[in-house]
Each structure stands twice: as structure tokens, then as C-alpha cells.
C-alpha positions in Angstrom: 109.3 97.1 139.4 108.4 93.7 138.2 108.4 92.6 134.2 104.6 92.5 133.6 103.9 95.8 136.0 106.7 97.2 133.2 105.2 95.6 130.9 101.6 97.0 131.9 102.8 100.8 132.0 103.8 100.4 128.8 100.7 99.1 127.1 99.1 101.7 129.2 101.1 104.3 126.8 98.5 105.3 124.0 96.5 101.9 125.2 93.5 103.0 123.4 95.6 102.4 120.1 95.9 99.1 120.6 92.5 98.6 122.4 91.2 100.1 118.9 93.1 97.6 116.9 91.8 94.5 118.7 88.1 96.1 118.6 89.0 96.3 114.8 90.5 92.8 114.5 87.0 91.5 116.4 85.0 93.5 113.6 87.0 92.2 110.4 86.6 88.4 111.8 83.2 89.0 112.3 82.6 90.5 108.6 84.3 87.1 107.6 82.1 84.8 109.3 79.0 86.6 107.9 80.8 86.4 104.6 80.8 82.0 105.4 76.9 82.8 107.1 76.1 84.2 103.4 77.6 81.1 101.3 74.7 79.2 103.6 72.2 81.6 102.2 72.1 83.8 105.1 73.0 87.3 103.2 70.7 90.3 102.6 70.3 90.8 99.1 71.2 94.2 99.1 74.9 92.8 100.3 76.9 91.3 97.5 79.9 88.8 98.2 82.2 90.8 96.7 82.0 94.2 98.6 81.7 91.8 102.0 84.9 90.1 101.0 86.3 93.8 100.4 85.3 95.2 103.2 87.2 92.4 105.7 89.9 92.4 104.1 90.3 96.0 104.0 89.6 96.6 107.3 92.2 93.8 108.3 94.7 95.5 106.5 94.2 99.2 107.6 92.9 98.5 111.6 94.8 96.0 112.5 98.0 94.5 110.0 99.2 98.2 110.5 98.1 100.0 113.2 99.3 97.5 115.8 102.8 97.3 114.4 102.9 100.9 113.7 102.1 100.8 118.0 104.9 98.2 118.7 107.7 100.7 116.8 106.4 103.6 118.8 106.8 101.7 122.1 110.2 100.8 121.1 111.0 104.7 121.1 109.3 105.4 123.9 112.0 106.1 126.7 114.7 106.3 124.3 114.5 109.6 123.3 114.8 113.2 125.7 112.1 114.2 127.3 111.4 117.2 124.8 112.0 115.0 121.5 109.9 112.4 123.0 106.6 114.6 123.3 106.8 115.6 120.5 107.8 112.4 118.0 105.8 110.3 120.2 102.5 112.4 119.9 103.0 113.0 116.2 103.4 108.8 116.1 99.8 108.5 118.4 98.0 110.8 116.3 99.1 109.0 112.8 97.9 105.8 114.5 94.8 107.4 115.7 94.1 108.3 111.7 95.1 105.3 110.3 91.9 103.5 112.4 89.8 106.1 111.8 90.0 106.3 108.1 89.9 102.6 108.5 86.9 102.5 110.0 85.6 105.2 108.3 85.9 103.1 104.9 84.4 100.1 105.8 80.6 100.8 105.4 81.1 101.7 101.9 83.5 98.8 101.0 80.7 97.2 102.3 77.8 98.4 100.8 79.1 100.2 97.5 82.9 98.3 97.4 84.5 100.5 95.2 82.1 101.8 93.5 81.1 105.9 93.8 78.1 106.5 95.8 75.6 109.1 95.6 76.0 112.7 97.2 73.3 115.1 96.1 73.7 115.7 92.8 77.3 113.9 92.6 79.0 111.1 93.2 82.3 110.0 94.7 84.3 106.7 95.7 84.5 107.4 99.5 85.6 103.9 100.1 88.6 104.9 98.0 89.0 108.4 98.8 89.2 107.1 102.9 91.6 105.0 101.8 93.6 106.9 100.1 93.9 108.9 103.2 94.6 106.2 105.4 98.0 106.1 103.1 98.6 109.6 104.3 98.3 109.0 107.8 100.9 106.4 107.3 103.3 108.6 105.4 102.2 110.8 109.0 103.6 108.0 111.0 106.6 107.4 108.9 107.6 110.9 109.2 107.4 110.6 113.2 109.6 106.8 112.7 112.1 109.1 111.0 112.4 111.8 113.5 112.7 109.4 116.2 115.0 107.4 114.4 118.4 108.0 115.8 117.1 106.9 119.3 117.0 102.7 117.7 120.7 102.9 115.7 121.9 100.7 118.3 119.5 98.2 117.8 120.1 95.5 115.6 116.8 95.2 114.5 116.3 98.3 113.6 117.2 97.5 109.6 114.4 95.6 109.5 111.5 98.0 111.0 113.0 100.1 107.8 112.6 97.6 105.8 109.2 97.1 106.5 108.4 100.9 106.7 110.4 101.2 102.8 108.1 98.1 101.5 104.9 99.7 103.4 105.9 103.4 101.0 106.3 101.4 98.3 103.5 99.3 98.5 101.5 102.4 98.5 102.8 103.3 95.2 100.4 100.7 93.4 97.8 101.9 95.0 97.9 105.6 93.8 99.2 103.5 90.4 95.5 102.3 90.4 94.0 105.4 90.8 95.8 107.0 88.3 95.1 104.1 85.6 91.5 103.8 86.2 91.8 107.9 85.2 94.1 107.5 81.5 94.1 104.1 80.4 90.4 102.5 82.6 90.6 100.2 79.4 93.5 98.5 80.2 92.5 95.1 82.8 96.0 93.4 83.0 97.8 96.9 84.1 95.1 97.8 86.3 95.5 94.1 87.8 99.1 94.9 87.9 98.9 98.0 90.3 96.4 96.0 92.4 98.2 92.8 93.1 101.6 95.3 93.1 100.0 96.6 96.5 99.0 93.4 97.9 102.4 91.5 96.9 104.4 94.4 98.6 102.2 94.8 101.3 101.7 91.0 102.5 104.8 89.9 101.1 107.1 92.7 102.3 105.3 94.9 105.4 103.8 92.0 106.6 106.6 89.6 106.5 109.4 92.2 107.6 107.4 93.8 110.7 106.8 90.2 111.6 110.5 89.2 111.4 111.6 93.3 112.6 109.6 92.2 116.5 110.4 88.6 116.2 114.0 89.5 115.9 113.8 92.3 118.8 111.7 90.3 121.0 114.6 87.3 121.2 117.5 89.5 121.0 118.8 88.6 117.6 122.6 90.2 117.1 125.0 90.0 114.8 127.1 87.2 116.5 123.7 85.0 115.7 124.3 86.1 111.8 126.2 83.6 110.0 126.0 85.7 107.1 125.3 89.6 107.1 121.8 89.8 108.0 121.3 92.4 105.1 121.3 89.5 102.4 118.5 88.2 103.3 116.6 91.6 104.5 117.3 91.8 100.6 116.0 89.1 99.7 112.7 89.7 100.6 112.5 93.8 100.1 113.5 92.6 96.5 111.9 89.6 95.9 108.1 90.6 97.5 107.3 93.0 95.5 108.5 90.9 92.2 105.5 88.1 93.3 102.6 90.8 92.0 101.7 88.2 89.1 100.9 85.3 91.6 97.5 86.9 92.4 96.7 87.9 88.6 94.0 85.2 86.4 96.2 82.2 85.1 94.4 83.6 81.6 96.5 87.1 81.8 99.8 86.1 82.7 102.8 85.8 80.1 106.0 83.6 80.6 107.6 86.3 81.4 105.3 87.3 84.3 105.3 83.8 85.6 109.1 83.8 85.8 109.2 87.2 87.6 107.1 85.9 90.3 108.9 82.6 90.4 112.0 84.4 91.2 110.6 87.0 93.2 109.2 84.2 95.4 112.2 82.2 95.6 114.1 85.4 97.3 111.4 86.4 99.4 111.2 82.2 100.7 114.9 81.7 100.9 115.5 85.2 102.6 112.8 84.1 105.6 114.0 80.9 105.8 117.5 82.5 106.0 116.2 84.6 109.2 114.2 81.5 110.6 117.6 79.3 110.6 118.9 82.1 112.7 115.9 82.5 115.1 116.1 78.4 115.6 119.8 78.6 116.5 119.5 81.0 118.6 117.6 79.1 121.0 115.4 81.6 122.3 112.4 80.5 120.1 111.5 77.8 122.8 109.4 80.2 124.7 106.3 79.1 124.4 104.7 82.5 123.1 107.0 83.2 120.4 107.1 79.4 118.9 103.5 80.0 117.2 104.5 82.5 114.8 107.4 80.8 113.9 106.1 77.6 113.1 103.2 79.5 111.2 105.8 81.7 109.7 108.0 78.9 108.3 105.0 77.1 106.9 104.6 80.1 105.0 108.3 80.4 103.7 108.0 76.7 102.8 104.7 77.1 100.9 106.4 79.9 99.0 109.3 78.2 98.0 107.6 75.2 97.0 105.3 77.1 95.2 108.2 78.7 93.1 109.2 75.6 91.7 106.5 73.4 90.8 103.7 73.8 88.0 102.0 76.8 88.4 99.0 75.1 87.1 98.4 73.0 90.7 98.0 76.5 92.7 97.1 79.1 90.3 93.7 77.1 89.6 93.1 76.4 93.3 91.7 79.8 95.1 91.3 78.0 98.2 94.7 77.3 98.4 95.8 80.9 97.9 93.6 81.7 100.9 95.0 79.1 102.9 98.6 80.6 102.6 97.2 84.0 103.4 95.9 83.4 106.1 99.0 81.4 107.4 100.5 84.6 107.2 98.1 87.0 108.0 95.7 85.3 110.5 98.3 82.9 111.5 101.9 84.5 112.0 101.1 88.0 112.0 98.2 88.2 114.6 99.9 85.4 117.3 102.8 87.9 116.4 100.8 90.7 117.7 98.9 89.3 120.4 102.3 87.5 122.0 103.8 91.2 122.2 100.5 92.1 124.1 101.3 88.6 125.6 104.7 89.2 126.9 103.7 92.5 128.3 100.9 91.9 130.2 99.5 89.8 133.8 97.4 87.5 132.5 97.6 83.7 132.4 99.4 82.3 129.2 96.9 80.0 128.5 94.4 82.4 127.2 97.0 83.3 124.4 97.4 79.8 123.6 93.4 79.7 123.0 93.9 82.2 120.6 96.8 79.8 118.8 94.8 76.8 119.2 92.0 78.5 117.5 93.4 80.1 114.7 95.4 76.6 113.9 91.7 74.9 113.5 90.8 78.1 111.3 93.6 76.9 109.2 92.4 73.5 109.3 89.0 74.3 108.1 90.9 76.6 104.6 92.2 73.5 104.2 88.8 71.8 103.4 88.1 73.7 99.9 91.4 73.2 98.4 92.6 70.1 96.1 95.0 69.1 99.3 91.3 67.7 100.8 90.6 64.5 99.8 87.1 64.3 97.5 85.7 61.6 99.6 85.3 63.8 102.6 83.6 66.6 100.6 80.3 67.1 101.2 78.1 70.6 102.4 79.3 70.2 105.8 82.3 72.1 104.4 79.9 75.4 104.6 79.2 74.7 108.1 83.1 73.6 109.1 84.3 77.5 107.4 81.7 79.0 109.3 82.6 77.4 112.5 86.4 78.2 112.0 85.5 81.8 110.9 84.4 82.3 114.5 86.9 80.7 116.7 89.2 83.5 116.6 86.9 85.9 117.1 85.7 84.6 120.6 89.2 83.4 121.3 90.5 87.1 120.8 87.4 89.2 122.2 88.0 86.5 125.5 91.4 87.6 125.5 90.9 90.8 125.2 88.2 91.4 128.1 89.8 89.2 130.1 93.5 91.6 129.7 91.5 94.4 130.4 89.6 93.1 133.8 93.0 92.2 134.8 93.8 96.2 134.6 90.9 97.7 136.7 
């Protein structure tokens, strides 16, 4: 059996997980570009920025940043484990997925018409954008439970630390979100701890899932082992676990922080960028990031590292003022390295013609371009309202570069 026929059998295991992902992926893009449409004045007035803004960004996060990942550990179990261990971890993994994009989905409407606020039921009222996603939290505790059953079938891998990691910073990312819940019910007074819990959860889940799955495939995908370590690879997996979750002030007002928050995040950002650049140094070594597939996330990916380390040194004042520029790095990581991550694992796996996943790259790089335009990084003289139509355009690339990969994997399978 060839590599892609391989390859295809296994993205035909579950396939509708993944299929489900990308359809999710195609839906959050497309809730960002009418977020751009609106800042031209196309927005119903019933819609408010803020709850279409909430509703992308959580539907990013919990239908695609984690369900695909969560499908690339299950695939690396698959055929590792005996037949009767493997039915059952394996279905126990599917169904978890399965929840995860349903409660996903199943949140979005109401992040985008009510955000977080409760919304009516008869002669009550309840926050069932929160309440879904509170129990798309559970279905990931569901899936970490089937990860640790089918556990023992990976210890020979070397990557295999680092999926933990990532599944450790995904639990503990989790924490600030039932932090925030709990706040808003004994102390709803206090802003800057509420803040706290919120940017605790994003910090640990961008910072530390995101970045860790990213590195966990990156380094099983080019067959990182310990002979590529100049150090022990566990110093800079700590790094990062430690340092991500410290950068939680980085996303609070400039207004609200203390010293002593700034200097937590400065340090906590130094790790997490020195433990990245740490792994990158090793992927570069190694030599096997010259396949053309795997050589866009790691570009994007040590953009990113850079940005943060920069970013830890130099006066907080030039980025904490400059939301654009937040954005930009986010989506370096998020749009940039995490989805080429995802779609060059499809990629690798499947028939199709390379160059339709370079489409994707090229697109999402003039995405990036376009972030560029609102921050202080863009010169003044080539402002103008132009911009509005430039972030609109970007917005969309992706979308039709993904939705054309995507129908054109699946003609390629009938």
C-alpha cells in the first residue's frame, strides 16, 4: 500500500471529525469577514461588534484549535493499541470530539446574538452561550480521559511529552474559565480579577495548548529524537508550560496593570519565547524542515517566538497601546502556524496536488499582511479607508483558499 492510500484510510478513520472541523473553520472565517463587512457599515443593528467578535473567536477556539488536534492524537493511537483496547479508547476519543463541535456549534448563535449575556426562557433566564461552553470543557476532560487510557500505547515516542504538555496546559487553561464563573457569582464587583481569570484562559490556552500541540505534530511529523536534543528537551517543554500561563497580564488594559503584573508577563513571555525558539533551533538542524509543507508553520511559528521575545524586552507602552498589533501576533499563531499546521497533516496524508495547500499558505500570509495595515508598524502616509476594504479582502482569502481545499480533498475521495 502506497503512502497517500495509507494516508487516506486513515483520514477515512472518524473523517467526519475532521470534515466537521474544516466546515467549522469555513464558518468562524466567515463570521470574521462579516465582522470587517460591518466596520463598512454593512451590520444589522440588532448585531453588535462585540458579540460578532465573540462569536468567531469562540467558535475558532472550540471547532477547530481543538477538535482537530484532539483528531491528530487519536490517529496517533489508532493501530497502536489491541484490538479490544482500541474499540473502546478510540470510540470514547470519537465521541469527545464529536461533543466538543457540537457544544461548539451549539454556542455560537448566542455568542452571537446575546454574547454572554443570559437570554430569555419563559419566565427565566440563562447564559447558554456560557452554559454550552462550559460543557464543551467537559467533553474535553472526556477526551483527556480516553488520551490517558490509551496512553501507554505512545511511551515510545519521543513526542509524546509534549502532547501532555499540551493536554496539562489545555486542563489548566480551563481552570480560569470556571475561575470566571465562579467570580462573577462572589466578588462580580471586582473588574481586574475577573480580567485575570479571562486573559488566564486565553494566555494558557494560546500560549500553552496552542503552541505545544503545534510543536507536539511538528516534532512527530519530522521525527524529532533525542539525539537531535542538544539539551534535554524537557527544559524547554518547561519553559513554555511555565512561562504561558505567567503572560495572562499582556491582554489586560495598560490602565489596570501593576509593576508587578508587567514583570510577571515579561518573564513569563521570555520562557515561553526562549523555550520555542529552543525547539525551532532543533527542528532547523534537523534538516527535515525543508519539506515544503512543513516549512510554513515554522516560519510563522518563529515569527511568533520572535515577536514574543521582543515584546518582553522593550517598553510595554509601544504594544500595549496598539490592538492591532496584538491581533497581528495572534493570528500569526492561530490563523498562521496553527491552521497550515493542521491543514499540512491533512496535507501529508492525502492525494491531492500540493499546490492547493500552498494556496491556503499564500493566502493566509496576505491575511497577515493586511493586520499589518492598522497597527503603528504601517506607515501614516499610506493610511487611508481603503484599509476597511484591504481587511475585508484578507478576511476572505482563507476562507475560499480552505473551502477549495477542502472540496477539492473530498472529490479526490469519491
Amino acid at each position: 500500500m502506497g503512502f497517500h492510500n495509507f494516508g487516506s484510510v486513515r483520514l477515512q478513520n472518524g473523517s467526519f471529525l475532521w470534515q466537521a472541523s474544516v466546515a467549522c473553520f469555513v464558518l468562524a472565517g466567515l463570521t470574521g469577514f462579516f465582522y470587517r463587512l460591518g466596520m463598512l457599515g454593512w451590520m444589522p443593528g440588532e448585531l453588535s461588534f462585540g458579540n460578532v467578535r465573540h462569536a468567531h473567536s469562540h467558535l475558532m477556539f472550540f471547532a477547530w484549535a481543538v477538535p482537530l488536534p484532539f483528531y491528530i492524537i487519536m490517529q496517533k493511537i489508532v493501530g497502536k493499541l489491541d484490538t479490544h483496547s482500541q474499540v473502546r479508547v478510540i470510540k470514547w476519543m470519537k465521541y469527545s470530539i464529536a461533543a466538543t463541535l457540537l457544544f461548539g456549534l451549539l454556542a455560537y448563535p448566542f455568542f452571537l446574538f446575546y454574547g454572554y449575556r443570559p437570554v430569555p426562557l419563559g419566565s427565566a433566564a440563562m447564559p447558554l452561550s456560557v452554559v454550552f461552553s462550559g460543557l464543551v470543557m467537559l467533553s474535553w476532560y472526556g477526551f483527556m480521559w480516553g488520551y490517558w487510557k490509551g496512553r501507554s500505547a505512545l511511551k515510545e515516542d519521543d513526542s509524546l511529552p509534549w502532547f501532555d504538555g499540551a493536554l496539562f496546559l489545555l486542563s489548566i487553561c480551563s481552570l480560569g474559565a470556571w475561575g470566571v464563573a465562579v467570580i462573577q457569582e462572589i466578588a462580580p464587583q471586582s473588574h481586574l480579577l475577573m480580567k485575570s481569570m479571562t486573559h488566564f484562559f486565553l494566555a494558557a490556552f494560546t500560549e500553552g495548548w496552542v503552541v505545544l500541540i503545534l510543536l507536539a505534530v511538528l516534532i512527530s511529523e519530522l521525527n524529532i529524537s533525542e539525539k537531535n536534543w542538544p539539551i534535554p528537551p524537557h527544559v524547554a517543554l518547561g519553559c513554555i508550560a511555565i512561562g504561558a500561563p505567567l503572560t495572562f497580564p499582556y491582554g489586560i488594559s495598560e490602565s489596570l496593570l501593576s509593576s508587578t503584573l508587567l514583570i510577571t508577563a515579561r518573564i513569563g513571555g521570555a520562557l515561553a519565547a526562549i523555550g520555542i525558539l529552543i525547539v525551532l533551533l532543533v527542528l532547523y538542524k534537523s534538516g527535515n524542515w525543508k519539506h515544503r509543507i512543513w516549512i510554513w508553520p515554522i516560519c510563522l511559528l518563529s515569527l511568533k517566538g520572535l515577536m514574543q521575545f521582543v515584546s518582553s524586552v522593550i517598553p510595554s507602552s509601544f504594544w500595549l497601546s496598539d490592538p492591532g498589533l496584538r491581533l497581528f501576533y495572534l493570528h500569526i499563531l492561530l490563523l498562521g502556524g496553527l491552521t497550515l499546521m493542521g491543514i499540512g497533516w491533512i496535507q501529508v496524508k492525502s492525494p491531492i496536488s500540493i499546490r492547493y495547500y500552498q494556496a491556503v499558505g499564500v493566502a493566509i500570509l496576505i491575511t497577515l499582511v493586511t493586520l499589518l495595515i492598522p497597527t503603528r508598524l504601517w506607515p501614516d502616509v499610506l493610511s487611508g479607508p481603503w484599509i476597511l476594504y484591504a481587511l475585508a479582502f484578507g478576511a476572505l482569502l482563507p476562507i475560499i483558499a480552505v473551502t477549495t481545499y477542502w472540496m477539492r480533498l473530498n472529490g479526490s475521495r469519491n
